[in-house]
Short mmCIF file of the C-alpha atoms (twelve columns), coordinates in Angstrom:
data_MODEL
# 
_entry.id   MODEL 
# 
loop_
_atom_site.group_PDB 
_atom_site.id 
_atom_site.type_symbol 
_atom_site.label_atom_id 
_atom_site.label_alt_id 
_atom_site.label_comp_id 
_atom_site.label_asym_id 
_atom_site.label_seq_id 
_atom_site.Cartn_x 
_atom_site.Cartn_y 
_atom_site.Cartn_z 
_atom_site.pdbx_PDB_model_num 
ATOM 1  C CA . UNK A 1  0.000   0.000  0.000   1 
ATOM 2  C CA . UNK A 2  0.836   3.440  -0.609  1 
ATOM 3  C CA . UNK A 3  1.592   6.174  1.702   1 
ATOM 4  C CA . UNK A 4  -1.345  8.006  -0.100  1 
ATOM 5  C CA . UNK A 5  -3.700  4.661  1.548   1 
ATOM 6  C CA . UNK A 6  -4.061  3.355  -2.215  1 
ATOM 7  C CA . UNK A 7  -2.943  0.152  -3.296  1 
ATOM 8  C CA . UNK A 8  -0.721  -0.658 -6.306  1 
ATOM 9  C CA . UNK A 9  -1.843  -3.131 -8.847  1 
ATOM 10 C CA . UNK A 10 -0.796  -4.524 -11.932 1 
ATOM 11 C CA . UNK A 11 -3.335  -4.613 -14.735 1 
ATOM 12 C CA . UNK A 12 -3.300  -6.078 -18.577 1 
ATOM 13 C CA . UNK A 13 -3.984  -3.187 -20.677 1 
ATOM 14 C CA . UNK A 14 -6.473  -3.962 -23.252 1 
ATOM 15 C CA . UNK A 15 -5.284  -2.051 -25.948 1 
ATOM 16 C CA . UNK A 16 -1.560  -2.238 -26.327 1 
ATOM 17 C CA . UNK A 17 -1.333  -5.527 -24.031 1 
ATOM 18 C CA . UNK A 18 1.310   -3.868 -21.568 1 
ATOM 19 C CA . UNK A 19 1.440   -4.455 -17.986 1 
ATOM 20 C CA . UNK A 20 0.591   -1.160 -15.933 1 
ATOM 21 C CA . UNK A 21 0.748   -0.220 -12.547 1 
ATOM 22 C CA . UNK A 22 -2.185  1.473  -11.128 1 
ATOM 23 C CA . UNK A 23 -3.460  2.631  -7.754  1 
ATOM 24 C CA . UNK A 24 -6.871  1.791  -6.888  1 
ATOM 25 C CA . UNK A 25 -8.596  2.824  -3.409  1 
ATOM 26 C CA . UNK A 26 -8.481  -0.820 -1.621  1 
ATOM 27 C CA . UNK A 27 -11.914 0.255  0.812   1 
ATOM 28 C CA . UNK A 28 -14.612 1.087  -1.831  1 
ATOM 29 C CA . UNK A 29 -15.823 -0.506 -4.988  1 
ATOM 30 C CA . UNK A 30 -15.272 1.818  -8.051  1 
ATOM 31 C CA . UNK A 31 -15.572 2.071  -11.991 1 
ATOM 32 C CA . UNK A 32 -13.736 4.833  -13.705 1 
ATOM 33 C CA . UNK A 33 -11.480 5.730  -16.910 1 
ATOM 34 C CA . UNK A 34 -7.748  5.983  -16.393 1 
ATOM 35 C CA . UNK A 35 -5.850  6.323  -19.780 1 
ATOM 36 C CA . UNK A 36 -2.838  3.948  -19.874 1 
ATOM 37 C CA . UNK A 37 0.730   5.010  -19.426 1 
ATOM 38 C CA . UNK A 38 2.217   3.408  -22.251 1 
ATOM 39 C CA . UNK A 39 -0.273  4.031  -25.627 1 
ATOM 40 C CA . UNK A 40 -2.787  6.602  -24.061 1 
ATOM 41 C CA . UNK A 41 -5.779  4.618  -24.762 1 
ATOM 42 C CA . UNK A 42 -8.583  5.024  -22.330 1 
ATOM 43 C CA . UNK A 43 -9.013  1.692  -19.813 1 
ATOM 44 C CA . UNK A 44 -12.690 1.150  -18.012 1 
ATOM 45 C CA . UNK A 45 -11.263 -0.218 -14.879 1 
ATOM 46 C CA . UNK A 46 -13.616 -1.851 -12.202 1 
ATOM 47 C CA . UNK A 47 -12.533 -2.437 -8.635  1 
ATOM 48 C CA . UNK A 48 -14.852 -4.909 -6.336  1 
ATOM 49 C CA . UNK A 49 -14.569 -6.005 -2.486  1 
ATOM 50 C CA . UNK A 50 -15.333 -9.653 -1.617  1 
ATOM 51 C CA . UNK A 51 -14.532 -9.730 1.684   1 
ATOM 52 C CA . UNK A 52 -10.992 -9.566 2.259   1 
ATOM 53 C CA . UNK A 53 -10.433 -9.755 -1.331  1 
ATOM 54 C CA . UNK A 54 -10.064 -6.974 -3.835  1 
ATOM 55 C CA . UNK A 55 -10.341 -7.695 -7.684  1 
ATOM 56 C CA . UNK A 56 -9.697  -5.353 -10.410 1 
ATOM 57 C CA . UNK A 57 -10.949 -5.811 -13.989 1 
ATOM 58 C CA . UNK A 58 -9.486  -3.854 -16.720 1 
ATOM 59 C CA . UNK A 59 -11.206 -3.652 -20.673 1 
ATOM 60 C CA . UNK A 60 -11.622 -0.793 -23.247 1 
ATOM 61 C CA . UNK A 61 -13.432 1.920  -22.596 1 
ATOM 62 C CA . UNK A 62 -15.781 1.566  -25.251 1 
ATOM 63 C CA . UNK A 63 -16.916 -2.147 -24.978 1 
ATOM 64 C CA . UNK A 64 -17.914 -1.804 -21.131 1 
ATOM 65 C CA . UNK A 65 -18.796 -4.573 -18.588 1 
# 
């Protein structure tokens, strides 16, 4: 975790197939757009709490969950 309180995870972007580091808040379930660092493309990424668990999905922004 972060000093900021966010946690640091690796994601597949869709576009360019790179592996990117994002932060993601690890206490509240979230969708958003983050562009990806390496081709610029825009990511819909989707953070969900089960439990103890956090998962993070990543896909293009325009195809959507």
């Amino acid at each position: 975790m972060s000093e900021s309180g966010l946690l640091e995870k690796d994601i597949t972007c869709p576009f360019c197939w790179e592996l990117i580091l994002i932060l993601v808040e690890p206490f509240e379930a979230q969708t958003y757009t983050e562009d990806c660092s390496v081709c610029c493309h825009p990511i819909l990424i989707r953070t969900e709490i089960f439990g103890e668990d956090l998962i993070v999905s990543a896909t293009q922004e325009d195809e959507g969950f």
